[in-house]
NUZAMAR-223908 format. One record per residue (C-alpha): residue in one letter; residue number from 1; z, x, y. Coordinates in Angstrom, 2 decimals. Last residue first. Layout:
<lovexs>
<resn->A	resi->NUM	up->Z	east->X	north->Y> .
...
</lovexs>
This chain:
<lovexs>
<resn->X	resi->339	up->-14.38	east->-3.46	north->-35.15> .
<resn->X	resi->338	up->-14.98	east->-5.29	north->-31.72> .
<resn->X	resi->337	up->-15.97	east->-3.00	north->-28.85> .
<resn->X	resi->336	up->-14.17	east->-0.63	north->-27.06> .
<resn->X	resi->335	up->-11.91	east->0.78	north->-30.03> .
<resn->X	resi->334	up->-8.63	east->2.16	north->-29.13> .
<resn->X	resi->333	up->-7.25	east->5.46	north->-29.10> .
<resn->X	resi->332	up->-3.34	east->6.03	north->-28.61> .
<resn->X	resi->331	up->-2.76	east->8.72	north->-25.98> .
<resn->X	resi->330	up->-2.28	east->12.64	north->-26.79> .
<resn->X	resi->329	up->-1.90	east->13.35	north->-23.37> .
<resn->X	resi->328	up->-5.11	east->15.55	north->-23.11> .
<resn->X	resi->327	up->-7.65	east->13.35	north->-25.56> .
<resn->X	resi->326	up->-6.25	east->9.99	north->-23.14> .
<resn->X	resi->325	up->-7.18	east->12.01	north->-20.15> .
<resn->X	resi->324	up->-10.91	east->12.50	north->-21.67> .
<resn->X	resi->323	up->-10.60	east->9.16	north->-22.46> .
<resn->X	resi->322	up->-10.14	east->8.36	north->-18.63> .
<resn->X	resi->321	up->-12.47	east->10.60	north->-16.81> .
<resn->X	resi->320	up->-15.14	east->9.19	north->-20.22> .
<resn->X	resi->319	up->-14.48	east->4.90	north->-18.56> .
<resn->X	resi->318	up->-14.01	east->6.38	north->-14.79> .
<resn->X	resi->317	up->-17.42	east->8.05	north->-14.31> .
<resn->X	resi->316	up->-18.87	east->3.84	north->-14.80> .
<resn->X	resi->315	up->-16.79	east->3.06	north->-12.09> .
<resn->X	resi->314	up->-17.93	east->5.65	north->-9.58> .
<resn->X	resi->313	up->-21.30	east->5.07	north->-10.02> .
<resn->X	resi->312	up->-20.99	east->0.92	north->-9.23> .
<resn->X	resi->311	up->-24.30	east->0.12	north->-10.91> .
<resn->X	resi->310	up->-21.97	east->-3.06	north->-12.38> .
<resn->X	resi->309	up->-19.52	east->-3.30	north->-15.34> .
<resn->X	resi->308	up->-20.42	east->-6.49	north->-17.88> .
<resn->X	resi->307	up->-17.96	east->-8.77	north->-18.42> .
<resn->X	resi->306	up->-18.90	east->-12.22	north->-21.16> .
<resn->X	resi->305	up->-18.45	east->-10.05	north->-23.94> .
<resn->X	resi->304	up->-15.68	east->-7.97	north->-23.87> .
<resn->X	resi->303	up->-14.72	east->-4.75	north->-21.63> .
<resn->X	resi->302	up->-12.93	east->-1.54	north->-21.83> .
<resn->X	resi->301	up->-14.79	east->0.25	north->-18.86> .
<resn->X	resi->300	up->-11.31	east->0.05	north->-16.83> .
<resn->X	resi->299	up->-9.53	east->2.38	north->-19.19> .
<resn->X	resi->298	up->-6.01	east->1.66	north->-20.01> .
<resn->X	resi->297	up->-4.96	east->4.19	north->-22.64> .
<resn->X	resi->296	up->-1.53	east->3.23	north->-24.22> .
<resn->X	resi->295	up->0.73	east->5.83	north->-25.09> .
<resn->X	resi->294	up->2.91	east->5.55	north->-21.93> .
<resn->X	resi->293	up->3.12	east->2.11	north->-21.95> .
<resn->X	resi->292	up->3.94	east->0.01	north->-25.50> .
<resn->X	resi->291	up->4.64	east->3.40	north->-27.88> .
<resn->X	resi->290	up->6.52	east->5.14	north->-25.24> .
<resn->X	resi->289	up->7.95	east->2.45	north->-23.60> .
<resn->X	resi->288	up->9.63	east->1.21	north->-26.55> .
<resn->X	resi->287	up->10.98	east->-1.97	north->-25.11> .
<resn->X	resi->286	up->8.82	east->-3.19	north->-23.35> .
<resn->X	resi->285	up->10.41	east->-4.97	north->-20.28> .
<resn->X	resi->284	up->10.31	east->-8.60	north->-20.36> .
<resn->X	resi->283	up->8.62	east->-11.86	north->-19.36> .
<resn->X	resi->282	up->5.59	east->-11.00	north->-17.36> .
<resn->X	resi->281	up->3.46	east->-14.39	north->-16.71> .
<resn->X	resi->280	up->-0.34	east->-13.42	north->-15.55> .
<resn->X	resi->279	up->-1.90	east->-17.03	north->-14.18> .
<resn->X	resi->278	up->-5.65	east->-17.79	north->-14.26> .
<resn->X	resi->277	up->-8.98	east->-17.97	north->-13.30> .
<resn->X	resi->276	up->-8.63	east->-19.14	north->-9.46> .
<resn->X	resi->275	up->-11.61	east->-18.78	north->-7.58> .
<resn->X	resi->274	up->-12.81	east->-17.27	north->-4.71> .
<resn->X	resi->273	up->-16.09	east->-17.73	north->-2.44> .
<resn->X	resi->272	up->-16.34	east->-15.07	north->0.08> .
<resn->X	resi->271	up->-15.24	east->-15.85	north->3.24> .
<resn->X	resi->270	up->-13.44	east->-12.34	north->3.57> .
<resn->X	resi->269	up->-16.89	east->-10.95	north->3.87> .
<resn->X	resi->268	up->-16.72	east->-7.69	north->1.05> .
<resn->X	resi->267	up->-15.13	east->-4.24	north->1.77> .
<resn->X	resi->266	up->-17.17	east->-0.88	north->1.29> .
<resn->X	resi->265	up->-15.80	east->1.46	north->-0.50> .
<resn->X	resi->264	up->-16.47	east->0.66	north->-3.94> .
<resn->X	resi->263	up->-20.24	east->0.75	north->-3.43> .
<resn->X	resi->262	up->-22.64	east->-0.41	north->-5.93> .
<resn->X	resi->261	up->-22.09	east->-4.07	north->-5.72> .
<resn->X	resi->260	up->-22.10	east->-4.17	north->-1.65> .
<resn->X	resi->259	up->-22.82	east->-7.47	north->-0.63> .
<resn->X	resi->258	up->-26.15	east->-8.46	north->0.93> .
<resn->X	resi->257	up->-26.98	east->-11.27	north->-1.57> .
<resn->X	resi->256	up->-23.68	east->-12.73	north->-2.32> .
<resn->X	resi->255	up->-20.61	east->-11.55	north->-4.25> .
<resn->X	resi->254	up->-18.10	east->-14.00	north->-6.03> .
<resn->X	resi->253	up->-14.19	east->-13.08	north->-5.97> .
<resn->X	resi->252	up->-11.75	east->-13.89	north->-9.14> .
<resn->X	resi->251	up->-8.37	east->-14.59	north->-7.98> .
<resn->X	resi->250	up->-6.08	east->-13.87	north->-11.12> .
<resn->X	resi->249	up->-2.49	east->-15.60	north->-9.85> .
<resn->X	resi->248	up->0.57	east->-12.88	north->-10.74> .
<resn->X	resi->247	up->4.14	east->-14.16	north->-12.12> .
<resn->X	resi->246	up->7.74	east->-12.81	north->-12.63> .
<resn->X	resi->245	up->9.66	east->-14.49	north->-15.65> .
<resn->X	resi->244	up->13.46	east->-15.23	north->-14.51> .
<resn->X	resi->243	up->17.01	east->-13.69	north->-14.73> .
<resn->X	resi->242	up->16.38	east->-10.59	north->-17.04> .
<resn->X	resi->241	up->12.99	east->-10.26	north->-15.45> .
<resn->X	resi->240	up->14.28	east->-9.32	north->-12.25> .
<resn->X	resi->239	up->17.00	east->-6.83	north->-13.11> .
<resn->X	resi->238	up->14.55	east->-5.51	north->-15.33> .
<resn->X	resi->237	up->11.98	east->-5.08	north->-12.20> .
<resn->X	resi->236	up->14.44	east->-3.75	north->-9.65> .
<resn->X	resi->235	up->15.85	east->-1.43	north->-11.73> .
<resn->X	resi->234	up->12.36	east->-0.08	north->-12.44> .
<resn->X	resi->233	up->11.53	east->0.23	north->-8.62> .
<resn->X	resi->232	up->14.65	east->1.58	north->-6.83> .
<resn->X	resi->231	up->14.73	east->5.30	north->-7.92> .
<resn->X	resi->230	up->13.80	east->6.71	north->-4.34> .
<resn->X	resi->229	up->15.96	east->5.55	north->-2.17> .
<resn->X	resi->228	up->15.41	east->6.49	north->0.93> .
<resn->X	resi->227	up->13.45	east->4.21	north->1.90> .
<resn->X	resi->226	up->16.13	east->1.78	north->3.56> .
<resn->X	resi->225	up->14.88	east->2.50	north->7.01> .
<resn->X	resi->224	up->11.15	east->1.63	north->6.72> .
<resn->X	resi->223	up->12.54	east->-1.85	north->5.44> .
<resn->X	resi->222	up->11.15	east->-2.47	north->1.74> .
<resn->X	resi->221	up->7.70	east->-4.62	north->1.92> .
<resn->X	resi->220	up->6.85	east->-8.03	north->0.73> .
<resn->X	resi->219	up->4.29	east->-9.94	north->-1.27> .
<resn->X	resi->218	up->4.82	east->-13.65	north->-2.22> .
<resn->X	resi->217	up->6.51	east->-14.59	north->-5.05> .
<resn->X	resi->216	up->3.52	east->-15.97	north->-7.22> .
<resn->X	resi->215	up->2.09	east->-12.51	north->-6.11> .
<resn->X	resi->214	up->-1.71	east->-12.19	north->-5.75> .
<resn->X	resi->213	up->-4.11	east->-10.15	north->-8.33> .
<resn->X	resi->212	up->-7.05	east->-9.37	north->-7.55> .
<resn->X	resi->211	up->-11.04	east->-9.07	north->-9.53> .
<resn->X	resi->210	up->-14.39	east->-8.65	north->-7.92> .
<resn->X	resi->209	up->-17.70	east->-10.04	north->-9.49> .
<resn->X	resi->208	up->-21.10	east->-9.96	north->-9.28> .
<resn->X	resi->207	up->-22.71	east->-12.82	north->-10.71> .
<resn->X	resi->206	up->-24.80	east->-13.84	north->-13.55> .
<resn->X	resi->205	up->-25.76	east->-17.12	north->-15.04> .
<resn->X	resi->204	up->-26.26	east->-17.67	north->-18.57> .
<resn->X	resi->203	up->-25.12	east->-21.23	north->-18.11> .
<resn->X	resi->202	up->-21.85	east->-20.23	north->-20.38> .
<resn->X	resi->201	up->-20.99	east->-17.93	north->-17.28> .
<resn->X	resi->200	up->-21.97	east->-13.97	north->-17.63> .
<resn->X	resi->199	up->-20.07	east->-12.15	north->-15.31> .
<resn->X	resi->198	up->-20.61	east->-8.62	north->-13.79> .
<resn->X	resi->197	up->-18.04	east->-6.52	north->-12.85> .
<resn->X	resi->196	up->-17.46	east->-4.67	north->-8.71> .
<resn->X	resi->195	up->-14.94	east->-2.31	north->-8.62> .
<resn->X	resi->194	up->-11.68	east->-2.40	north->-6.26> .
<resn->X	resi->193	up->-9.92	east->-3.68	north->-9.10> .
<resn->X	resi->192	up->-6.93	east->-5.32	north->-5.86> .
<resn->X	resi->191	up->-3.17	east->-5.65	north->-6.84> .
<resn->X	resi->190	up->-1.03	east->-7.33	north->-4.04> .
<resn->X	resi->189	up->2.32	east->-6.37	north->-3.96> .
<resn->X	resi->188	up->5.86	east->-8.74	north->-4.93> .
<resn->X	resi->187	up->5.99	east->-7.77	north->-8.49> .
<resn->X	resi->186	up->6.49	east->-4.21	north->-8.09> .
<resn->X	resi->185	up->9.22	east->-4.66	north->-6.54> .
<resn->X	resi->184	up->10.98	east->-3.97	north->-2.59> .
<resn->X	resi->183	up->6.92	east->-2.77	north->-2.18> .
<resn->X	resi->182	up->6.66	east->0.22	north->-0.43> .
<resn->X	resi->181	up->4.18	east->1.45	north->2.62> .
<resn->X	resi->180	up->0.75	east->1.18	north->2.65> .
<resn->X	resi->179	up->0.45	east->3.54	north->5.66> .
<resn->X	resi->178	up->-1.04	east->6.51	north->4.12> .
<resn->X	resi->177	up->-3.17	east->4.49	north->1.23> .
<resn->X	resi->176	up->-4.51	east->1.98	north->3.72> .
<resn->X	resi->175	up->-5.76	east->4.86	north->5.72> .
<resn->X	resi->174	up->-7.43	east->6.88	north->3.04> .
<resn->X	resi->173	up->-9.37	east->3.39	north->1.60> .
<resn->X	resi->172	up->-10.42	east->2.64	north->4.82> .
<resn->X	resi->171	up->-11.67	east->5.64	north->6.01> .
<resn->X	resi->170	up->-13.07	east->6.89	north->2.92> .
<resn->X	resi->169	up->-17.16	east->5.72	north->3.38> .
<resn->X	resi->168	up->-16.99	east->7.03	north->7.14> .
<resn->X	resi->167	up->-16.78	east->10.47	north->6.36> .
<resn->X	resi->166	up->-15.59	east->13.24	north->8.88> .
<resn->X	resi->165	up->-12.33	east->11.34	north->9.98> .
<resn->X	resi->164	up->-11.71	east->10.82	north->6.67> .
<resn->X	resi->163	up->-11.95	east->14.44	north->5.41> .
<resn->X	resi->162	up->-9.73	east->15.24	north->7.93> .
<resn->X	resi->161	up->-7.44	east->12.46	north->6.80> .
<resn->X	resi->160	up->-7.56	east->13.28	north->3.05> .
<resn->X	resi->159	up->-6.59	east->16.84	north->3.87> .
<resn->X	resi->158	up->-3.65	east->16.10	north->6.40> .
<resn->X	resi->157	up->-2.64	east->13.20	north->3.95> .
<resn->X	resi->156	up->-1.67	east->15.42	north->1.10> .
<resn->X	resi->155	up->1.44	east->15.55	north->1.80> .
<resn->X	resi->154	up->4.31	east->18.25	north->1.14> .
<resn->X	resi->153	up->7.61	east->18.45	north->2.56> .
<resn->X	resi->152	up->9.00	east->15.15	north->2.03> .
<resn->X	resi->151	up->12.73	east->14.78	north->2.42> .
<resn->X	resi->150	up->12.61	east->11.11	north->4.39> .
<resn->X	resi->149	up->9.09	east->10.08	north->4.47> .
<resn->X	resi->148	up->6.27	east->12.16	north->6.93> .
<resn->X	resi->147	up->4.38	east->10.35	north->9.78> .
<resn->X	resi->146	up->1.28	east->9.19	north->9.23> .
<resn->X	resi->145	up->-1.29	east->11.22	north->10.85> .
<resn->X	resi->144	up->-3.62	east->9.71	north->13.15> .
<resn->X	resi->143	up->-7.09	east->8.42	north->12.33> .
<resn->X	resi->142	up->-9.64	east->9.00	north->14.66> .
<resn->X	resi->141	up->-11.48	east->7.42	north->17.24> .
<resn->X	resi->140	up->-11.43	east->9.69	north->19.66> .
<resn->X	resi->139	up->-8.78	east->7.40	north->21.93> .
<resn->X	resi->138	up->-6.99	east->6.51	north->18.66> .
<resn->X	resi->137	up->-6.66	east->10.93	north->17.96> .
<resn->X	resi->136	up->-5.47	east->11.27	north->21.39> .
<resn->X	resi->135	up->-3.22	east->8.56	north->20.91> .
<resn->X	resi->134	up->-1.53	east->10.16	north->18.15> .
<resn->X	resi->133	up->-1.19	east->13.31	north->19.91> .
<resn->X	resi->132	up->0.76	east->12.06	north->22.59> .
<resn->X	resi->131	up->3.13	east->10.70	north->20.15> .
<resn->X	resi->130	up->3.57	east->13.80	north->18.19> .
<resn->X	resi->129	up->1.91	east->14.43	north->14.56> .
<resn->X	resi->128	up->4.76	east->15.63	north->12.37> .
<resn->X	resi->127	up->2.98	east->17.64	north->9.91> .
<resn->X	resi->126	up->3.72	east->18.28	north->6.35> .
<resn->X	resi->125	up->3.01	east->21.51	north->4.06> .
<resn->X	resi->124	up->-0.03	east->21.20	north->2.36> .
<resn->X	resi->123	up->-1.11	east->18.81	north->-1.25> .
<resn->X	resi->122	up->-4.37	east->19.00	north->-2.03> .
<resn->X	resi->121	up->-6.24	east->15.93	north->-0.38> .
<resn->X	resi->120	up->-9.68	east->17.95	north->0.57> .
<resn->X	resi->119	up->-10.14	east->18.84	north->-2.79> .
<resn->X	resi->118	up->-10.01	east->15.32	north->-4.07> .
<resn->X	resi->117	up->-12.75	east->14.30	north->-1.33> .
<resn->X	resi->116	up->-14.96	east->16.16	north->-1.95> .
<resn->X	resi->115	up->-14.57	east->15.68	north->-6.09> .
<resn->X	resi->114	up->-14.60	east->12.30	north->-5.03> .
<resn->X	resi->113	up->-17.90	east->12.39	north->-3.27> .
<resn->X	resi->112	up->-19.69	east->14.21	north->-6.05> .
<resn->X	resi->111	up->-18.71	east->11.17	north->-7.77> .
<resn->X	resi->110	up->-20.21	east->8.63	north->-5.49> .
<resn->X	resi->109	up->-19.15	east->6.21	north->-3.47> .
<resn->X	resi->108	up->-15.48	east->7.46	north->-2.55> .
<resn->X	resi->107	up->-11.90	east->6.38	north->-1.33> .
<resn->X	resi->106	up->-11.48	east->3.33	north->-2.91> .
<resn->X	resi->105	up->-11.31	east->0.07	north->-1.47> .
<resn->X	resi->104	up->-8.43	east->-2.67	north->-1.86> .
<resn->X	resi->103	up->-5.31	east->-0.53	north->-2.27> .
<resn->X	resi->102	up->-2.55	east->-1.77	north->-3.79> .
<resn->X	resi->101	up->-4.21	east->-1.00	north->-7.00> .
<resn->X	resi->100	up->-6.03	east->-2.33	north->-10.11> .
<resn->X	resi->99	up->-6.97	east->-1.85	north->-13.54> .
<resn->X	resi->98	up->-8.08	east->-4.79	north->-15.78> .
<resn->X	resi->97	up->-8.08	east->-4.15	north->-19.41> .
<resn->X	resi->96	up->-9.93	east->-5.35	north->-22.41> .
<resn->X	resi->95	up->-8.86	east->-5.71	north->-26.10> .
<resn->X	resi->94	up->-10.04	east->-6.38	north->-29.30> .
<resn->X	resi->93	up->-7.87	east->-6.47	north->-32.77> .
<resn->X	resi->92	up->-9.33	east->-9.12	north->-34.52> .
<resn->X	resi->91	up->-7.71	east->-11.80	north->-31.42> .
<resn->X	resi->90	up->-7.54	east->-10.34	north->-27.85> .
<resn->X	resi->89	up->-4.48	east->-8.19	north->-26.22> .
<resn->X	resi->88	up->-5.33	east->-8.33	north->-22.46> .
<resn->X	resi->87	up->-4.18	east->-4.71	north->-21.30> .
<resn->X	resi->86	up->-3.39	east->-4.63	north->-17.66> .
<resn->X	resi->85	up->-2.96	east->-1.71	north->-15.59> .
<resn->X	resi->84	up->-0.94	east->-2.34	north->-12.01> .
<resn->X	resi->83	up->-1.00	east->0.17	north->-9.77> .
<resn->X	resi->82	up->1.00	east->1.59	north->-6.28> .
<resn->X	resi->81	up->-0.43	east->3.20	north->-3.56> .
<resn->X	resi->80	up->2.07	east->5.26	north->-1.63> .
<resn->X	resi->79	up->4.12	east->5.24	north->1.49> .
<resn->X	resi->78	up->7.49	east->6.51	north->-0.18> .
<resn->X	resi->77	up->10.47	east->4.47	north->-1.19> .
<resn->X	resi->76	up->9.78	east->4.75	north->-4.85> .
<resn->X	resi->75	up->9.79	east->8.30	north->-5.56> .
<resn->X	resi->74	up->9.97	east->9.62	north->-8.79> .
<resn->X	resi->73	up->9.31	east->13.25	north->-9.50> .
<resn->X	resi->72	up->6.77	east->13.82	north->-12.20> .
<resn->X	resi->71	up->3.94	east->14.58	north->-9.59> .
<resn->X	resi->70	up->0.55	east->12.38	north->-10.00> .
<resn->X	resi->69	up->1.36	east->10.19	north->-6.79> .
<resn->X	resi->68	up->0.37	east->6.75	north->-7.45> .
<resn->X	resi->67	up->3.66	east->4.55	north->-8.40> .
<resn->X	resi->66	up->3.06	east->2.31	north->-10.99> .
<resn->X	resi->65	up->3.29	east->-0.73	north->-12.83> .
<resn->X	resi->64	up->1.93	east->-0.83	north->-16.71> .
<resn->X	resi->63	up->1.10	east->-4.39	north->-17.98> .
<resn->X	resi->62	up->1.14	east->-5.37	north->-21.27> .
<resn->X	resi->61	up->-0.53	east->-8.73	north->-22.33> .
<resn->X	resi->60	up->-0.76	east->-11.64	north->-25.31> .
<resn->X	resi->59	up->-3.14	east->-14.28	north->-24.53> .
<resn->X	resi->58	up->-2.54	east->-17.78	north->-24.23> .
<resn->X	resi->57	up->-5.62	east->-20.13	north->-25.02> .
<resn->X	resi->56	up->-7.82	east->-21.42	north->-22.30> .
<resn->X	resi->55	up->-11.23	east->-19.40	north->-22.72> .
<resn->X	resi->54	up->-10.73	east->-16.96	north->-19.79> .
<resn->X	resi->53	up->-9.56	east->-14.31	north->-22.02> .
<resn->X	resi->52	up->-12.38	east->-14.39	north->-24.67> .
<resn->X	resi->51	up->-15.28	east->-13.52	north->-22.02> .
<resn->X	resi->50	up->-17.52	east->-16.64	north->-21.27> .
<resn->X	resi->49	up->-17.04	east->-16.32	north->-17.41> .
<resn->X	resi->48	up->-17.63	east->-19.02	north->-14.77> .
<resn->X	resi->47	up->-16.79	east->-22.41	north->-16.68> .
<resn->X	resi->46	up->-14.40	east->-21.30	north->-18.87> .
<resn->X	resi->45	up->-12.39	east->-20.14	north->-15.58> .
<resn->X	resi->44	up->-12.29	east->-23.60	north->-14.44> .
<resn->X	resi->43	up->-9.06	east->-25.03	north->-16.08> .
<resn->X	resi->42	up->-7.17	east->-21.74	north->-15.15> .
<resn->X	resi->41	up->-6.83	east->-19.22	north->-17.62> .
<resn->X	resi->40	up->-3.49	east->-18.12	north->-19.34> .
<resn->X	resi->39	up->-2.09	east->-14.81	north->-19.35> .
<resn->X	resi->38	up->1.16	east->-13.62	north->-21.25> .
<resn->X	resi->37	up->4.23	east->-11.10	north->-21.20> .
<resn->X	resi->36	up->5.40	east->-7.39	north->-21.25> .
<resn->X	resi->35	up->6.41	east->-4.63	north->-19.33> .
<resn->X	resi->34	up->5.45	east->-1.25	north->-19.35> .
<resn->X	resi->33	up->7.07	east->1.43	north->-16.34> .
<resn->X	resi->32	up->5.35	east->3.54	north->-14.58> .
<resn->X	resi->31	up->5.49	east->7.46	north->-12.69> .
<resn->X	resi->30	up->2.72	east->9.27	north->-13.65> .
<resn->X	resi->29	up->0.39	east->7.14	north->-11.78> .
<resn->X	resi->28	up->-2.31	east->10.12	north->-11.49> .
<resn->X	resi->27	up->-3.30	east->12.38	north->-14.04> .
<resn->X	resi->26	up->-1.02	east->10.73	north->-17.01> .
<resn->X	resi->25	up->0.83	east->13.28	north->-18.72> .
<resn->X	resi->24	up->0.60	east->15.45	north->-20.85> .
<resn->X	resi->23	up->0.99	east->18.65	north->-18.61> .
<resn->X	resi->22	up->3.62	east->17.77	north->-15.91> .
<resn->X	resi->21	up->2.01	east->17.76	north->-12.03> .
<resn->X	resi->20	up->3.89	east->20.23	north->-10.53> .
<resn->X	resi->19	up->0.70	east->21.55	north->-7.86> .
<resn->X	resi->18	up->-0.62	east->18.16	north->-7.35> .
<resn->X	resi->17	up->-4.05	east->17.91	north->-6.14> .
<resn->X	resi->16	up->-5.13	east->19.60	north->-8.83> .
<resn->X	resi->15	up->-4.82	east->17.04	north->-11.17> .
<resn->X	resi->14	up->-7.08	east->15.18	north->-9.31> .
<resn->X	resi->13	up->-9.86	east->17.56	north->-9.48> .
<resn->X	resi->12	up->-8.88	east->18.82	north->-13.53> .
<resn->X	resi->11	up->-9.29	east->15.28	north->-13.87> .
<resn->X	resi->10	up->-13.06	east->13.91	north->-12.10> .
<resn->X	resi->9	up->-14.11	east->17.85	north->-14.13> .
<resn->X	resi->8	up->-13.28	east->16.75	north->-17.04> .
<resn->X	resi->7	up->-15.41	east->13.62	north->-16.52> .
<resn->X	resi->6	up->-18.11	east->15.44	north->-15.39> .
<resn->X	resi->5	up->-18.23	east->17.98	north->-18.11> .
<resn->X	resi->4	up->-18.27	east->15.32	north->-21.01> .
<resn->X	resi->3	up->-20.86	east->13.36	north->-18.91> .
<resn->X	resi->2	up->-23.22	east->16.51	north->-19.48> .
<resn->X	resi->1	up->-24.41	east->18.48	north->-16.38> .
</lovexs>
């Protein structure tokens, strides 16, 4: 099986699980909006990781926000996972992005995993899981069903649970993306890379990495009975930036011996060591979104030196799953490496 065939298949699988997904567009996060602004490193972030972004100087970025359903219609009072794709625009022409979600595991190991478990989420009608039921499934130590948003018909959380409740390694990931919730913006969620990277410090020495983004504004859902409204999100955000910048703190999580660097599903100690590399400022809205979101091809495999990816299988399917996406939509190519 060539890595060509495995990343098309990783996208026809996803793509499948929505049945009026638009051709040429993005898989999954369909729905976004590009906005525009600057990172700078913290004082300390030289000191971990030599890459170009954590030297000090302020670097140019453009961050897509999105909802994570992969059907054209918008709806931003649902329960869903939202993203945040960030391109770090480096001098000569380089770049690297950071892709992350409100989710902080993902649903698979392995890629034969994910095809699993991306035909097991297909989209079915919805069920209304009564009380009585619920507790049944708590008392066998199962995951209940969430129940359905206002005017939704179709789920695929009947699939994803099943195969849940029969697989350990998506449990957390499938639960935390049924009962997220919504954010009232897309700058007040939590964004979590849920891959492990390696970085090189100026010492030479290595460590496994894990990357998040934390509000400046704290994080804060929309009341369960205001989600109707599904068209809130983009508003929201230019309304936003037109009065103030919006901000995101880089926390930068170290690994230890016994951690899972291979394994996206599986959740690190939360006494890991964390440090603070820097602070994401969004200023505007792009203005061509076209040409400064919808073209661009985030891939989280675009690295620089000084970020290395890890054994993680899943992440290193992602970096062809992605350009073979990008050859689909007609997205912009860009280089991985320096000239």
């Amino acid at each position: 099986m060539t890595e060509r065939s495995i990343a098309q298949q990783l996208v026809d699988a996803v793509v499948a699980d929505f049945p009026d997904h638009a051709p040429g567009t993005r898989p999954v996060h369909t729905i976004g909006i590009g906005v525009t602004g600057y990172f700078e490193a913290s004082t300390v972030a030289a000191g971990f990781c030599t890459a170009e972004h954590f030297q000090g100087q302020k670097v140019p970025v453009t961050v897509r926000f999105s909802n994570g359903s992969g059907s054209p219609v918008q709806h931003d009072g649902w329960s869903d996972a939202r993203g945040m794709a960030t391109r770090f625009h480096l001098a000569n022409g380089a770049a690297t992005d950071l892709i992350a979600m409100t989710i902080c595991e993902f649903f698979s190991p392995t890629v034969e995993d994910f095809l699993a478990f991306s035909k097991s989420a297909r989209m079915r009608k919805v069920v209304r899981q009564s009380g009585w039921s619920k507790i049944g499934d708590l008392l066998q130590l199962k995951m209940p069903l969430p129940d359905p948003m206002p005017g939704q018909t179709e789920s695929g959380a009947l699939g994803s649970m099943v195969y849940a409740n029969h697989h350990r390694s998506a449990q957390i990931a499938a639960f935390e993306a049924a009962t997220i919730g919504a954010p009232v913006s897309y700058a007040r969620a939590t964004y979590s890379a849920a891959h492990c990277f390696v970085v090189t410090a100026p010492d030479a020495i290595r460590r496994y990495v894990r990357f998040q983004w934390q509000p400046v504004a704290g994080i804060k859902l929309i009341d369960p009975s205001q989600t109707g409204d599904n068209h809130y999100l983009h508003q929201e955000l230019r309304n936003r930036l037109a009065y103030w910048p919006a901000q995101f703190l880089l926390l930068m999580t170290i690994g230890e011996d016994g951690d899972a660097f291979d394994d996206p599903t599986t959740p690190w100690p939360l006494k890991r060591r964390r440090i603070m590399m820097g602070t994401l400022t969004i200023v505007a809205v792009a203005e061509d979104q076209q040409r400064d979101c919808e073209k661009i091809s985030f891939n989280p495999c675009r690295l620089v030196p000084g970020i290395e990816i890890s054994d993680d299988p899943i992440l290193a399917a992602r970096r062809d799953a992605y350009e073979y996406s990008r050859e689909q939509r007609g997205g912009t190519p860009c280089p991985f490496h320096r000239g």
